[in-house]
C-alpha positions in Angstrom: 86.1 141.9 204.3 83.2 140.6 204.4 82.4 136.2 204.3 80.0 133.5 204.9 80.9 130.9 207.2 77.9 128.6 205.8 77.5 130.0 202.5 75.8 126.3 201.8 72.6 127.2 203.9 72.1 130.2 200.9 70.9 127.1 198.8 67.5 127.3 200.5 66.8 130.4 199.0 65.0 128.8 196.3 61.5 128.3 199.1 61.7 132.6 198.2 59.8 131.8 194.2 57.9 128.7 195.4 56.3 131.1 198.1 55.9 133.4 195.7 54.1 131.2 193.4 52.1 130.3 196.1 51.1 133.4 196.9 49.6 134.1 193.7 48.1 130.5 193.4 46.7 131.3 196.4 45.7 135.0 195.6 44.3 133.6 192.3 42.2 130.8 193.9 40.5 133.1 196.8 39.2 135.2 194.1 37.9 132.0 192.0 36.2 131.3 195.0 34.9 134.6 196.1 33.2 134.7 192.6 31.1 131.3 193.4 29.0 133.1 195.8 28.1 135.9 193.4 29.6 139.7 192.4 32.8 140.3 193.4 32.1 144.0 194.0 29.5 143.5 195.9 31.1 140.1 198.3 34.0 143.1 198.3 31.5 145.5 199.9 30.5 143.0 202.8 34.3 142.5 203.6 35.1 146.0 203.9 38.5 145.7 206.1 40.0 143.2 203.7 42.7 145.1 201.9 44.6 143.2 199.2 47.7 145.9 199.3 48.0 144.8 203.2 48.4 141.4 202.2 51.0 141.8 200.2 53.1 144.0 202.3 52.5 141.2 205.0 53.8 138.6 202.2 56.6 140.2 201.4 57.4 141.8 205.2 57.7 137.6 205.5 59.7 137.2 202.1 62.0 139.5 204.0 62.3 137.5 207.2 62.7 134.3 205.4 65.7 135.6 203.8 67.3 137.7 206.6 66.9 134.1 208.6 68.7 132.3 206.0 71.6 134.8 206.3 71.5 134.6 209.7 72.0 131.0 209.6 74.8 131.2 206.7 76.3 133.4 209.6 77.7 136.5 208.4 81.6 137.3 209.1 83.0 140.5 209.0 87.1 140.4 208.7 89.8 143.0 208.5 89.7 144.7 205.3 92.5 144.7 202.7 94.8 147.8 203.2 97.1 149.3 201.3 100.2 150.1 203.6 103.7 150.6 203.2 105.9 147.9 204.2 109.9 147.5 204.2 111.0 144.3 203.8 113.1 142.2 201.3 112.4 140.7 197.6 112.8 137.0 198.0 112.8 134.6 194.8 113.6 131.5 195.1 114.6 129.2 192.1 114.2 125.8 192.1 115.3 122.6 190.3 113.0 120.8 188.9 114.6 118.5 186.4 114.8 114.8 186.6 118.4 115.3 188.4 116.5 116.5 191.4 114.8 112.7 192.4 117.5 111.4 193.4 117.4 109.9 196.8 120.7 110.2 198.2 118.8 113.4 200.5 115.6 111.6 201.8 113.5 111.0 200.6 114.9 112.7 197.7 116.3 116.2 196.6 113.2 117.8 195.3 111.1 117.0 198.2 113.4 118.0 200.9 114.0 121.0 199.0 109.9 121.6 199.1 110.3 120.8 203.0 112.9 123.8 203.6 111.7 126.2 201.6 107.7 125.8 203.4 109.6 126.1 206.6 111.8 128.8 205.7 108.8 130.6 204.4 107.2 130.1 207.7 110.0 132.8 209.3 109.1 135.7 206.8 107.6 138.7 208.7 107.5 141.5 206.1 109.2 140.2 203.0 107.4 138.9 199.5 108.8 136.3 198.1 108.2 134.8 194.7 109.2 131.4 193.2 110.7 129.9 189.9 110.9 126.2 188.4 113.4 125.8 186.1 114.7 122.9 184.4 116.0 123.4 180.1 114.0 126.6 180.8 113.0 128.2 183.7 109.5 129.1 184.6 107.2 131.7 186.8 105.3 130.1 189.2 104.3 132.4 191.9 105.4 136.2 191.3 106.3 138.5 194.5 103.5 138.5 197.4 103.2 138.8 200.9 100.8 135.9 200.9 102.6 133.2 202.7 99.8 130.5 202.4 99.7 131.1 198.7 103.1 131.0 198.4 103.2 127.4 200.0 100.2 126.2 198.2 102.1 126.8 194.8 105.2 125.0 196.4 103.3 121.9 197.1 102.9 121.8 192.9 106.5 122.3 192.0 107.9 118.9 190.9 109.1 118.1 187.3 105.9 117.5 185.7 105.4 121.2 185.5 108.2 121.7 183.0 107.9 120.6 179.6 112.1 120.9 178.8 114.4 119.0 180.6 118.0 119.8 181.8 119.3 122.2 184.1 119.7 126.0 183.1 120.9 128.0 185.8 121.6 131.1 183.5 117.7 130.8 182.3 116.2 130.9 185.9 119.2 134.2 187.0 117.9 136.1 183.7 114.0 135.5 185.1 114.9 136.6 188.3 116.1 139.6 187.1 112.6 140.1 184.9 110.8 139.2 188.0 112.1 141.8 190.6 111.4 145.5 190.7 113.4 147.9 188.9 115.4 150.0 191.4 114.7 149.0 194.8 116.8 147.9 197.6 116.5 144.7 199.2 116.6 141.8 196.8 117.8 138.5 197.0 118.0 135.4 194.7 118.2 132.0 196.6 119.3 128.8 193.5 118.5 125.3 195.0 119.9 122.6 192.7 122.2 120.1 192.3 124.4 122.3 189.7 124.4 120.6 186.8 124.5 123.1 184.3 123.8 122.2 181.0 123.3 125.8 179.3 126.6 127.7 179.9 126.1 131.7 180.3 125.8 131.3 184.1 128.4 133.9 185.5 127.7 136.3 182.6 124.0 136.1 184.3 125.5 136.7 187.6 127.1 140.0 186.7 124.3 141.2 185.5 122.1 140.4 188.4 124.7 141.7 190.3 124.7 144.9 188.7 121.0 145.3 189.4 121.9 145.0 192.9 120.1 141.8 193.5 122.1 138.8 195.6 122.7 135.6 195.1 123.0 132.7 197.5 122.8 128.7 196.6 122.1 126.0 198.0 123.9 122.3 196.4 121.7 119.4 197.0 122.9 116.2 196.3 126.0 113.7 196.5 129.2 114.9 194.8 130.3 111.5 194.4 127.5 110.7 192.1 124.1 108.3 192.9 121.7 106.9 189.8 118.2 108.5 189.6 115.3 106.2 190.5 112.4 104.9 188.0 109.1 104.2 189.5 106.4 103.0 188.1 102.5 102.4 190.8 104.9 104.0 193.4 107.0 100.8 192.7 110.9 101.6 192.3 111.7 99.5 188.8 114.9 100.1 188.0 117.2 103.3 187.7 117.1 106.0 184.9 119.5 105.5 181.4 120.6 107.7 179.2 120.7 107.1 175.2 123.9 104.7 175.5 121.4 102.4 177.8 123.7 103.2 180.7 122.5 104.5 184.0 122.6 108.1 184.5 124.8 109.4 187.5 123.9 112.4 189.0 126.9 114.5 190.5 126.8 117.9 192.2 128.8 120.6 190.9 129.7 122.3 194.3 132.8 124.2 192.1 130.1 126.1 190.1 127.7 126.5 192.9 130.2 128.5 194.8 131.7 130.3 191.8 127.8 131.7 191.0 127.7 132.8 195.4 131.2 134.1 195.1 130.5 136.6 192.3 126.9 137.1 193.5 128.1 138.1 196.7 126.1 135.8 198.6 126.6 132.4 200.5 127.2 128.7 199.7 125.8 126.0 201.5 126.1 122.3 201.2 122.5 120.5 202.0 122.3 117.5 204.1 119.6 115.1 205.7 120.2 117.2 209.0 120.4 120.4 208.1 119.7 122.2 204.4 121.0 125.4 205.2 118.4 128.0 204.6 118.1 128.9 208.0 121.9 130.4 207.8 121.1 131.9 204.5 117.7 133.7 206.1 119.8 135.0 208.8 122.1 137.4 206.1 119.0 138.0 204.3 117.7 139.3 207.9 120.7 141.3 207.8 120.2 143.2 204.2 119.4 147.0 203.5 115.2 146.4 203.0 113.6 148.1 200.2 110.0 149.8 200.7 106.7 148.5 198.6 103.1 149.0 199.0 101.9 145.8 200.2 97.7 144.8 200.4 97.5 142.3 203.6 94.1 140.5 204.0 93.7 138.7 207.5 91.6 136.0 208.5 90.4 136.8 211.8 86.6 137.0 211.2 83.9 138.0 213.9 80.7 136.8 213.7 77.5 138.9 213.2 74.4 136.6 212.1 72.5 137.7 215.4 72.1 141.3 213.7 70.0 139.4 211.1 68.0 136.9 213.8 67.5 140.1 215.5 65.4 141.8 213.1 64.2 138.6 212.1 62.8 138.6 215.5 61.5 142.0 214.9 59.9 141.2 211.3 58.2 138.7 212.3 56.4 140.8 215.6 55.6 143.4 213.4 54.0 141.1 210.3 51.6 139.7 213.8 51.1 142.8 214.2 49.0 143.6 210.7 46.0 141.3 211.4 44.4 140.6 214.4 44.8 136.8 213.5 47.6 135.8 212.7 48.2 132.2 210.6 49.0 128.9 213.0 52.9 128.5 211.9 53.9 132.4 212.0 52.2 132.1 215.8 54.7 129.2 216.6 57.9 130.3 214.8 57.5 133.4 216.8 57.3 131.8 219.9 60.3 129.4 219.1 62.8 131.8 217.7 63.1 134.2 220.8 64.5 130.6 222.2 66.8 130.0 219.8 68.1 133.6 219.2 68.7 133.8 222.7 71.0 130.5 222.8 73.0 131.9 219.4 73.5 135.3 221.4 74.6 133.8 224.2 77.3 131.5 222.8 78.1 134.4 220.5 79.1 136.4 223.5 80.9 134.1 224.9 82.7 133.8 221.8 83.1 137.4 221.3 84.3 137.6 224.9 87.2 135.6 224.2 88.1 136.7 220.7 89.5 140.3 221.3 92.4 139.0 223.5 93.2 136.0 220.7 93.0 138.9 218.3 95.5 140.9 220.0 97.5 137.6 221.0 98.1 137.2 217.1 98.8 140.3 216.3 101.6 141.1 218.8 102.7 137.3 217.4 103.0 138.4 214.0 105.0 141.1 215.4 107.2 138.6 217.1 106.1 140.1 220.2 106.1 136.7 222.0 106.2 138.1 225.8 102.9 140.3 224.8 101.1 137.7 222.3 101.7 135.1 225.4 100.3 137.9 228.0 96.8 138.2 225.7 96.4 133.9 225.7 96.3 133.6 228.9 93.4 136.3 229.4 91.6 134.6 226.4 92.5 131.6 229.0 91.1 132.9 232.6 87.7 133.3 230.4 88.0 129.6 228.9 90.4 127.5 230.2 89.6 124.6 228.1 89.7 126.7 224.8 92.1 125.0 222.3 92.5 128.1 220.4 93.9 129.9 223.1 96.2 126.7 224.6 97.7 126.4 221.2 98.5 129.8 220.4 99.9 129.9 223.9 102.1 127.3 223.4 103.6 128.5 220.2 104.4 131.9 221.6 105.9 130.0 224.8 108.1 127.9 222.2 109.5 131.0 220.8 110.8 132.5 223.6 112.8 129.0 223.8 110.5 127.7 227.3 110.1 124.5 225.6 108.7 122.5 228.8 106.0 124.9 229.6 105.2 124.8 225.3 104.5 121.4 225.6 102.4 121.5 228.4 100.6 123.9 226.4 100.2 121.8 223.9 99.0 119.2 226.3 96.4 121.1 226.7 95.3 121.7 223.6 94.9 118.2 222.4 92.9 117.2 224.9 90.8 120.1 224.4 90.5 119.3 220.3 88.5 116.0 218.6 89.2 117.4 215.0 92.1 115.1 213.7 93.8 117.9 211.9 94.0 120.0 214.8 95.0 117.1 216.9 97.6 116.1 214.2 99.2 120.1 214.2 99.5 119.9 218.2 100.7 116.7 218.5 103.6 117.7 215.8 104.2 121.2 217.9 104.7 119.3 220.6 106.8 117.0 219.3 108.9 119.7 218.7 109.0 121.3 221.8 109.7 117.6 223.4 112.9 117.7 220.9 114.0 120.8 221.5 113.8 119.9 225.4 116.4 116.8 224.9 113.1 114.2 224.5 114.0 112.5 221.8 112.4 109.3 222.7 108.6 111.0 224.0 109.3 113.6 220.8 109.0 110.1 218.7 106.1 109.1 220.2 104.1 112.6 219.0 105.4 112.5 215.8 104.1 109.1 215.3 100.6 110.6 217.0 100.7 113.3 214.2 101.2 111.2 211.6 98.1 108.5 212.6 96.2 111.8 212.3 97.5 113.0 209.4 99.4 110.5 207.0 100.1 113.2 204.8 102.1 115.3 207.3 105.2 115.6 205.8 107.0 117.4 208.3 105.4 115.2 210.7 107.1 112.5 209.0 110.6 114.7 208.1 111.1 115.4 212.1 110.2 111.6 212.8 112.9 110.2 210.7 115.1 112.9 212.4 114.7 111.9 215.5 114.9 108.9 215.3 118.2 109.4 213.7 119.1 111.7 217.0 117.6 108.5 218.9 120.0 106.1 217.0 122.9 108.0 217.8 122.2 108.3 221.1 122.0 104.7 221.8 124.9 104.5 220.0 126.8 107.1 222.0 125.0 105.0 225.4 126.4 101.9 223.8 129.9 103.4 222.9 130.0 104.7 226.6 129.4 101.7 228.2 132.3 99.6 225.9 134.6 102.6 227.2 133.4 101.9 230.6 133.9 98.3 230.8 137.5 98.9 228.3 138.6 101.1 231.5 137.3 98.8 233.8 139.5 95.7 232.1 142.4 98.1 231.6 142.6 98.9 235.3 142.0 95.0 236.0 144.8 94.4 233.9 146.9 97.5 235.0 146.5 95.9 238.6 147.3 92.4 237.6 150.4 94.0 235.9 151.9 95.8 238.7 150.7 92.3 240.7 153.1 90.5 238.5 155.9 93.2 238.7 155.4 93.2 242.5 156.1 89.3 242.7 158.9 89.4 239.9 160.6 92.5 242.0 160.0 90.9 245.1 161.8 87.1 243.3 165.0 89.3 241.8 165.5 91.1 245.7 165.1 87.2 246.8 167.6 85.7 244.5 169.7 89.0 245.3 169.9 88.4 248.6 170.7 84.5 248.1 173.3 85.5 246.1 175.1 87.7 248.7 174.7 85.3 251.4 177.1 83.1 252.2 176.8 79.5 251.1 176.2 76.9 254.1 179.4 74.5 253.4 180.4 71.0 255.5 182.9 70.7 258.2 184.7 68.1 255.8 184.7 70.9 252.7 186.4 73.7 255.3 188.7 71.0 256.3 189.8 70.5 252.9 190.3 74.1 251.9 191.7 74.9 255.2 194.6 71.7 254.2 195.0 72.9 250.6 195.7 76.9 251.8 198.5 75.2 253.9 200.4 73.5 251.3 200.0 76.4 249.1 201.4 78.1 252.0 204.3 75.8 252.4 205.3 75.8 248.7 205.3 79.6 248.6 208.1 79.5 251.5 210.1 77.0 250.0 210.1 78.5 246.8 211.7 82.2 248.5 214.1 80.3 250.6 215.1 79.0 247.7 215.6 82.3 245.9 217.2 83.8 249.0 215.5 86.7 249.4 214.5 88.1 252.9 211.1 89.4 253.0 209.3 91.2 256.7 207.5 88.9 258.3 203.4 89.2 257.2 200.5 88.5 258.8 197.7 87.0 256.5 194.5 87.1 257.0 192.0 84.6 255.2 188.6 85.3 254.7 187.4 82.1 254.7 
C-alpha cells in the first residue's frame, strides 16, 4: 500500500505546463531572432554543434527531475499491503437504542452516550473478531455491517444518536430480525449484544429470539436506565428547558423493563446485565463471548505502519540533474546552483531518514507482538527502539501501554512520563496524560490520577473518556474521603466509648466500694453511752425478776440455768 504523506506539495505540479510553455516561447523566439541576422540555413551552417533534438531531451531530462523532486518532497510511503488471510474469530453486532428513551440522564451524562462510551472501549479489546452495528428505534437500521476495521467501526459509533432514525419507539423484535439478515449463513461464532432501556413497543420479541436462536446466534443485553422511572430532558442551545410530554401534555417517564430484558438473555442463551455509572457490564459480557466456539472468515487487514522512501526519488533527482550538466559544456546559472545545493540537502533527508529507519523495525515488531497481546515481547522490542532514542515518544508510549497490560502500573506511568515530556502536539500530550491517568488509578492514585485527567481534558476538551474517568474518580475520591471521614467518627466514637466505659466502671468502683462501706457499718457494733448500757442492764433485771416470781408462783421446779447476755 502505497501513500503520500504530503500529497499537498503535488499541487506544484502545475510549474510542469508553464515550463513547458516556456520552452516553446523560448524555442519560438530564438528562431525569430536567428532569422534577423539573415538565412536560417545558413546561420544553421555556422552553428554546426547546436542540435535542437538535444535540447529537448535536456528539457525534458529536467521536466523529469522537477517532478521526481516534487515526489520526493510529497515523501512517498510504502505500507503493508492488504491481504487476504484466514482469520477465526467471532461475529459481533451490536444493537443499539437510539430512541428518545435513551437521553435520559439518570446514567451520566445520559444512556445513549455512556452506551457510545462502552461500546468504543469494548471495541478497543477485539483481537480477531468483526463486529457490525445497528440503530434501531420504530425500526431498526444498518449502520456499519461486519468488519475487522476497528477505527471504522468507532468512527460510525460517534454518529449513532437519534437523529439518524426517522421512526420513533423502541422495536426490539425489528433490530433481532436484522441481526439475523446481517450475519453469515452457517457459521459458528456469533453473537448479538441489545443495549436499551427495554421498552418494547412492537411485541414479537421472543418469537425473534427463537429464531435467532435457531440460527445459532446468541443473545446477550444490556438494561440501561432507572427502573423506577426518570422524565426525559428537552434542550434547546444546549440549554435544558423543560422535560419531554406526551400527547396528554404530561411528562413522559421512562422505565426499564429489566423482566423483558432477561426473558430475551434467558431464551437467547446469553447474559443479562444491569448498567450503572460505575460499571456497564460489557466487559463481563466480552469475557463469555471470549469463551465461544469461533467461526472462520476470510478477512483483508490494511495496517498503518508506513516507511518512508522519498530519498529514492532525491536520489535520482540528484543523478538527473548531473547527467542533464553533463549534455552541454555550459550549463545554465540556476541548474549550476541547485546542483550544488541539493547534494546538501539530500544528505540531511538521508540521514534523518536513517535514523528514522533505524528505530522503526523494532516499533514495528513492538506492535505487532502487541496486537498479538504478546505484551512481554512487544515491551522487549520498545526498549531497543529505546537504547537507539531515548527521548522518542513513540517508543515511551507504546512502552508504557504494553507495561500497563501486563498490570505493572507504576513503571506504565513512568512511561508515560516520559512520553509527555518528549511530545508538544496537544493531542498526543492529551492521549498520554489520559494513559497515565489510568495507570495512576489503577495504582490506588486517585487524587494524582485526577490531576491527569484534568491535563487531558485542557488538551483535549472533547475527550470524552478523558472526562468519563474524571468524573469516576472523583467519585472513587469522594468516597474515599468519605470512608477517611467515617473512620475517624469511629475513631473518636471508640475513643468516647472507652472514656465513658472507664468513667462507668469509675462509678461502679466508688458505688461498690460505698455498699462494702455501709456493709461494714451495718455489721459493726453501734458505739452506745455508759448511761444507755446502764439502763438496759436495769431493765434485763426486772424482766429477770418478774420471770422468777411468775414460776414460783406456778410451782414448778426448773434446773438451775446459766444465761448468758450478749450485750
Amino acid at each position: 500500500m502505497i501513500r503520500l504523506e504530503h500529497i499537498e506539495y503535488l499541487n506544484y505540479l502545475w510549474v510542469i505546463p508553464a515550463l513547458l510553455l516556456l520552452f516553446v516561447w523560448f524555442r519560438l523566439w530564438k528562431s525569430k531572432t536567428l532569422r534577423n541576422y539573415g538565412e536560417f540555413k545558413i546561420i544553421s551552417r555556422l552553428m554546426p554543434e547546436i542540435s535542437g533534438a538535444k535540447q529537448w531531451f535536456k528539457f525534458i531530462t529536467l521536466i523529469v527531475t522537477i517532478v521526481l523532486l516534487i515526489i520526493g518532497i510529497a515523501n512517498p510511503q510504502v505500507g503493508s499491503k492488504l491481504e487476504k488471510t484466514e482469520q477465526k474469530g467471532v461475529d459481533i453486532i451490536i444493537a443499539l437504542d437510539v430512541s428518545n428513551s435513551m437521553l435520559a440522564e439518570d446514567i451520566k451524562p445520559n444512556r445513549i452516550e455512556r452506551a457510545r462510551q462502552a461500546v468504543s472501549r469494548f471495541i478497543d479489546r477485539l483481537g480477531n473478531d468483526r463486529i457490525g452495528l445497528i440503530v434501531f428505534a420504530g425500526k431498526a437500521y444498518p449502520m456499519l455491517p461486519l468488519t475487522s476495521d476497528y477505527a471504522a467501526a468507532k468512527m460510525f459509533l460517534s454518529n449513532a444518536d437519534n437523529s439518524v432514525v426517522s421512526m420513533q419507539g423502541t422495536s426490539i423484535a425489528d433490530a433481532i430480525d436484522l441481526a439475523i439478515q446481517s450475519f453469515p449463513q452457517g457459521q459458528q461464532g456469533k453473537a448479538l449484544i441489545i443495549i436499551t432501556d427495554g421498552e418494547d413497543h412492537e411485541g414479537e420479541v421472543m418469537k425473534k429470539v427463537e429464531e435467532a436462536v435457531s440460527k445459532g446466534i446468541v443473545i446477550h443485553t444490556i438494561g440501561i436506565g432507572s427502573p423506577q422511572g426518570v422524565p426525559i430532558p428537552l434542550y434547546r442551545n444546549n440549554v435544558r428547558v423543560g422535560f419531554r410530554t406526551g400527547n396528554d401534555g404530561q411528562t413522559v417517564i421512562t422505565k426499564l423493563n429489566e423482566p423483558m430484558l432477561q426473558q430475551i438473555a434467558h431464551a437467547g442463551k446469553g447474559a443479562y446485565v444491569l448498567a450503572s455509572n460505575s460499571q456497564f457490564g460489557l466487559s463481563s459480557i466480552y469475557e463469555k463471548i471470549n469463551k465461544m466456539e469461533k467461526g472462520e472468515f476470510v478477512d483483508g487487514r490494511a495496517f498503518a505502519e508506513f516507511d518512508s522512501r522519498f530519498y529514492y526519488f532525491l536520489f535520482v533527482t540528484l543523478i538527473l540533474l548531473v547527467f542533464e550538466t553533463l549534455i552541454y559544456d555550459r550549463s545554465s546559472r540556476w541548474i549550476r546552483k541547485l546542483s550544488r545545493f541539493l547534494p546538501v540537502v539530500l544528505i540531511v533527508m538521508i540521514s534523518f531518514n536513517a535514523n528514522a529507519q533505524n528505530e522503526n523495525p523494532s516499533i514495528r515488531r513492538g506492535n505487532k507482538a502487541y496486537n498479538n497481546e504478546k505484551y512481554q515481547d512487544a515491551e522487549v522490542q520498545y526498549r531497543k527502539a529505546l537504547e537507539k532514542n531515548q527521548n522518542s515518544f513513540k517508543s515511551n508510549f507504546n512502552l508504557g501501554n504494553s507495561i500497563y497490560r501486563q498490570e505493572n502500573f507504576e513503571e506504565a506511568g513512568s512511561a508515560f512520563q516520559r512520553a509527555i515530556a518528549n511530545q508538544t502536539d496537544k493531542n498526543e500530550m492529551s492521549r498520554s496524560f489520559y494513559n497515565y491517568g489510568n495507570s495512576l488509578l489503577k495504582n490506588q492514585q486517585i487524587p494524582e490520577s485526577v490531576e491527569a485527567y484534568k491535563n487531558a481534558l485542557r488538551l483535549n476538551p472533547s475527550d470524552d473518556d478523558a472526562r468519563y474517568n474524571l468524573a469516576y474518580a472523583l467519585n472513587l475520591l469522594q468516597q474515599q474521603e468519605q470512608q477517611q471521614q467515617s473512620d475517624g467518627q469511629n475513631e473518636e466514637n471508640d475513643q468516647n466509648d472507652e472514656d465513658q466505659n472507664q468513667q462507668d466502671q469509675s462509678q461502679e468502683d466508688q458505688q461498690e466500694q460505698s455498699q462494702d462501706q455501709q456493709q461494714q457499718e451495718s455489721q459493726s457494733p453501734q458505739q452506745i453511752s455508759k448511761q444507755e448500757a446502764e439502763r438496759m442492764l436495769q431493765a434485763l433485771k426486772e424482766d429477770e425478776e418478774k420471770t422468777l416470781e411468775k414460776i414460783n408462783q406456778q410451782k414448778v421446779k426448773l434446773q438451775s440455768i446459766k444465761v448468758e447476755k450478749d450485750w
